[in-house]
C-alpha positions in Angstrom: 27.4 -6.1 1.5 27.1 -8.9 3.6 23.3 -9.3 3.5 23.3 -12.7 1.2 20.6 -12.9 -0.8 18.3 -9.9 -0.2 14.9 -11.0 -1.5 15.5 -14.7 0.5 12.1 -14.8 3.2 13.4 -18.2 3.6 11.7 -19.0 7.4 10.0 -15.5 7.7 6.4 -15.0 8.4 4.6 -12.6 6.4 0.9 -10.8 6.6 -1.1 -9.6 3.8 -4.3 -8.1 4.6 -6.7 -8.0 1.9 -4.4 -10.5 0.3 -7.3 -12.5 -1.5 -7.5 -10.7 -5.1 -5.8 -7.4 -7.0 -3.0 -6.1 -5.5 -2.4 -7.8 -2.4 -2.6 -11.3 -3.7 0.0 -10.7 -5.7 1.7 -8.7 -2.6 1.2 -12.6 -1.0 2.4 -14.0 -3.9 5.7 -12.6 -4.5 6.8 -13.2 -0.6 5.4 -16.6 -1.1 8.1 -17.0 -4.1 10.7 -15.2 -1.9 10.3 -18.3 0.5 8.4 -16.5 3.3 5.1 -18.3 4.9 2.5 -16.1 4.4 -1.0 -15.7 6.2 -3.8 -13.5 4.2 -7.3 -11.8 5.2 -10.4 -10.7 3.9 -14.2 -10.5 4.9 -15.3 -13.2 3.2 -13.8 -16.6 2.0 -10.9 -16.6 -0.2 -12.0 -19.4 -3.3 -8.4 -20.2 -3.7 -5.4 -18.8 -1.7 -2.7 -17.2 -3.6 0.4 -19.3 -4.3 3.4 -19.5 -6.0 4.8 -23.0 -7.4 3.4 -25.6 -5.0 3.4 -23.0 -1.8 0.0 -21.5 -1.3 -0.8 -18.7 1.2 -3.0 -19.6 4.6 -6.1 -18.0 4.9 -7.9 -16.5 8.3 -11.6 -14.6 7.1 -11.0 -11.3 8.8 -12.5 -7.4 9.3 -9.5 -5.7 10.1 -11.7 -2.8 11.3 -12.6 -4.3 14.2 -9.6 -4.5 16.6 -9.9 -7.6 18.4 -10.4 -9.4 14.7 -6.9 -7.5 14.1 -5.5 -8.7 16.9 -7.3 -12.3 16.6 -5.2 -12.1 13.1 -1.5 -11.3 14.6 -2.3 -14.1 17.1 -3.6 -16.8 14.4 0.0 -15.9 12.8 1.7 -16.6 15.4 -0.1 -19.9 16.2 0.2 -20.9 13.0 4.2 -19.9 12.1 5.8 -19.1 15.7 6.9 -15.6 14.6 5.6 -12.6 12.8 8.5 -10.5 10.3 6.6 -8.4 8.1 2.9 -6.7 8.2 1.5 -5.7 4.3 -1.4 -3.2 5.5 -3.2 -3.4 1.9 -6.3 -3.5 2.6 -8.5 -0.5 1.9 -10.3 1.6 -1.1 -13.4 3.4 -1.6 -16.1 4.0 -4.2 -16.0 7.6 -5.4 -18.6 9.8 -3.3 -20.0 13.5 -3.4 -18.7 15.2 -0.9 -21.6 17.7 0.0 -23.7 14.6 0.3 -22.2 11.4 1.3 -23.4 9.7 4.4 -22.1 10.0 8.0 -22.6 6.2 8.0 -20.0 6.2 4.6 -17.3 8.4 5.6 -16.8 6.3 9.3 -16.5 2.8 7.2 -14.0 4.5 4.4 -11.7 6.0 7.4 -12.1 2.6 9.4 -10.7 0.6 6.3 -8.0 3.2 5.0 -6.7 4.1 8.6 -7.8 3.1 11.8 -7.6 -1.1 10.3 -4.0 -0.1 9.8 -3.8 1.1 13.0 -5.2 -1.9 14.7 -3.0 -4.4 13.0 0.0 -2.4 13.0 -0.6 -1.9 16.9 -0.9 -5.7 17.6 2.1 -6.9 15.1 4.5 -4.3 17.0 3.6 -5.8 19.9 5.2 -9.5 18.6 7.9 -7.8 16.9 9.3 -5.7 19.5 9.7 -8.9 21.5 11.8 -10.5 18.6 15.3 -10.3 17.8 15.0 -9.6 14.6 12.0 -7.1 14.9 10.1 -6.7 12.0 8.7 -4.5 9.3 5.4 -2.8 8.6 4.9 -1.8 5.0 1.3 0.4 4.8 -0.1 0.7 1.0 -1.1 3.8 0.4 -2.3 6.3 -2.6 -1.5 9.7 -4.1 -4.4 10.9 -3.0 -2.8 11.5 0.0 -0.8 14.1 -2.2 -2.9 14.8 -4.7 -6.7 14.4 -3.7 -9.4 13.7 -6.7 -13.0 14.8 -7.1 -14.9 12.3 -5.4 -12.8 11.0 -3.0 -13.0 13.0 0.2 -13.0 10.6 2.6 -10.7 8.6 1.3 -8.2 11.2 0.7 -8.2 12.1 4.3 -7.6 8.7 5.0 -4.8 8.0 3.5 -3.4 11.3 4.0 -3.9 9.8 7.7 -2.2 6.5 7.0 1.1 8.6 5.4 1.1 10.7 9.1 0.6 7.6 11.0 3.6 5.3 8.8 5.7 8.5 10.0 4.7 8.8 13.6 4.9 5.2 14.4 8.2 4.6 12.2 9.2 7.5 15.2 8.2 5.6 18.2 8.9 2.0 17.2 12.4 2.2 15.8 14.7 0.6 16.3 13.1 -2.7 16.5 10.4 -2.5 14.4 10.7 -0.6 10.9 7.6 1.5 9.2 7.4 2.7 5.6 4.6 3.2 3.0 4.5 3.3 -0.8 2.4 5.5 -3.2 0.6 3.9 -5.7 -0.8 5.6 -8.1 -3.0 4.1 -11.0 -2.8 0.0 -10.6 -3.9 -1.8 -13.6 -6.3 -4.4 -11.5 -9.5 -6.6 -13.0 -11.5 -4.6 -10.2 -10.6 -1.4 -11.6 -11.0 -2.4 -15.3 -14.3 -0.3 -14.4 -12.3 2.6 -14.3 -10.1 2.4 -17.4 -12.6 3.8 -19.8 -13.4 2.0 -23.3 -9.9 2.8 -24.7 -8.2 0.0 -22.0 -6.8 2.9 -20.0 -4.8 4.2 -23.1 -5.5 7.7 -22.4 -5.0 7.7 -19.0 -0.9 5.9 -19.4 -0.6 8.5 -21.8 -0.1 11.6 -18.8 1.8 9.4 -16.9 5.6 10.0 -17.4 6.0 5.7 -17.5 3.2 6.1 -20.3 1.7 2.8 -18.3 -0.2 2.1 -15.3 1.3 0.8 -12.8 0.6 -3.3 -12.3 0.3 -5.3 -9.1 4.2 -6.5 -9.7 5.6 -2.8 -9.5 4.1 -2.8 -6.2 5.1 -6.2 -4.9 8.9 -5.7 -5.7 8.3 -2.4 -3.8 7.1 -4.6 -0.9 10.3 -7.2 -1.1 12.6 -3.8 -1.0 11.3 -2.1 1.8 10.6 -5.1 4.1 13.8 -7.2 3.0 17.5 -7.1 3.8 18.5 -4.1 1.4 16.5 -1.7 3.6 17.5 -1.8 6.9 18.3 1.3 7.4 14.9 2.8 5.7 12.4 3.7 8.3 9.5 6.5 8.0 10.0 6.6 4.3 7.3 7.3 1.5 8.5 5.5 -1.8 6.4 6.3 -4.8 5.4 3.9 -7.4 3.8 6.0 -9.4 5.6 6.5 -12.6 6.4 9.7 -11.9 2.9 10.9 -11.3 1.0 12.9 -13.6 1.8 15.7 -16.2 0.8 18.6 -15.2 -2.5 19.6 -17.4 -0.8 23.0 -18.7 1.3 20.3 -20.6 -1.9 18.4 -22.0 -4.0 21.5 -22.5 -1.4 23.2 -24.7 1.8 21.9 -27.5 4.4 21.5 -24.5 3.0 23.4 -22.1 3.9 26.5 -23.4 4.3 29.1 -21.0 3.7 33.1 -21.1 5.0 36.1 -19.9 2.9 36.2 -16.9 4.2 32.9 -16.2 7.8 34.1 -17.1 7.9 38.4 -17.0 10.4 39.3 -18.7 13.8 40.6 -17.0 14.1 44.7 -16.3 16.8 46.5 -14.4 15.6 48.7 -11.4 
């Protein structure tokens, strides 16, 4: 193929946003192994940078919902490692949230996390990319609930039903030199979320996913590696779920499998 090794970062320049804890330290860590030089964020101050072997990650405190602190973060990258190759939008989340009653106040600060920071740090990475030979890459994190929205989550659905549109529209208008893509995670298995798992360890909830696991922070660092290394050049505008093949459908759950009736399947009569 011609492409060498094609998880070798060897002398690229990598940013992870939210790159601190949970998924996107591990995001930073993997690229760190691959050889890259990689720059986190967060709103406060990181206790210990990821790392892998003796490399650690750098570390610039950050709110990625401003845009001048996203584009104060493309700039410190650039100071610090002459180029910029590949942009991890991770940051984002949201508490779950009642709909009929949840604050103006709450659904601008989930939408400025989950979307328009994206925006922001996309907009000022493209900038440096498009200059380089090489280009670059933008890989945005997103969720299924951008497929499959939840009770409770609103906001953030529209968010990151958002983020999925805007990984399509800008993978339109900044090819060729700059790729955009954006994976589906489903359920992560994260300390932060251990909240979440219920007292059976999240036994239940691997058990309706086709995988019968949740997905860990690895699954979605090797999806990282692919779609921002030298085996995807061609993929642009692409949604790549890491998911485990979703969910089974609660017919399946509800009843022994998901056993069907006429109405669902009439039987067949001639005219």
């Amino acid at each position: 193929m011609g492409i060498g090794n094609p998880i070798d970062f060897t002398g690229r320049a990598v940013i992870v946003t939210g790159g601190t804890k949970g998924i996107g330290a591990v995001i930073a860590e993997a690229f760190l192994a691959a050889g890259a030089d990689v720059l986190v964020c967060g709103r406060g101050h990181a206790p210990e940078p990821p790392g892998s072997g003796t490399r650690r990650a750098h570390f610039r405190p950050a709110d990625v919902r401003d845009p001048a602190a996203a584009t104060a973060l493309v700039d410190a990258a650039m100071e610090r490692f002459g180029r910029l190759d590949v942009l991890v939008n991770n940051a984002g989340g949201s508490p779950d949230a009642d709909a009929a009653t949840v604050s103006p106040r709450f659904v601008e600060k989930i939408v400025a996390l989950n979307l328009l920071a994206p925006f922001y740090v996309s907009q000022a990475a493209n900038r440096v990319m498009r200059e380089q030979d090489t280009g670059g890459s933008i890989v945005n994190i997103g969720s299924v609930s951008a497929h499959t929205p939840q009770p409770g989550t609103a906001a953030y659905t529209a968010a990151k039903a958002g983020l999925l549109a805007l990984t399509r529209a800008l993978a339109l208008e900044w090819a060729p030199k700059v790729r955009v893509n954006h994976i589906t995670t489903g359920l992560v298995r994260t300390e932060s979320a251990a909240s979440v798992y219920g007292e059976d360890g999240g036994a239940a909830l691997a058990g309706v996913i086709p995988m019968r696991r949740m997905a860990t922070p690895d699954d979605v660092a090797g999806a990282c590696l692919y779609l921002a290394g030298d085996l995807a050049p061609y993929v642009n505008g692409a949604d790549l779920a890491v998911h485990g093949g979703g969910e089974v459908p609660a017919r399946f759950l509800a009843t022994p499998r998901g056993a069907s009736t006429e109405a669902d399947h009439p039987p067949f009569s001639s005219p």
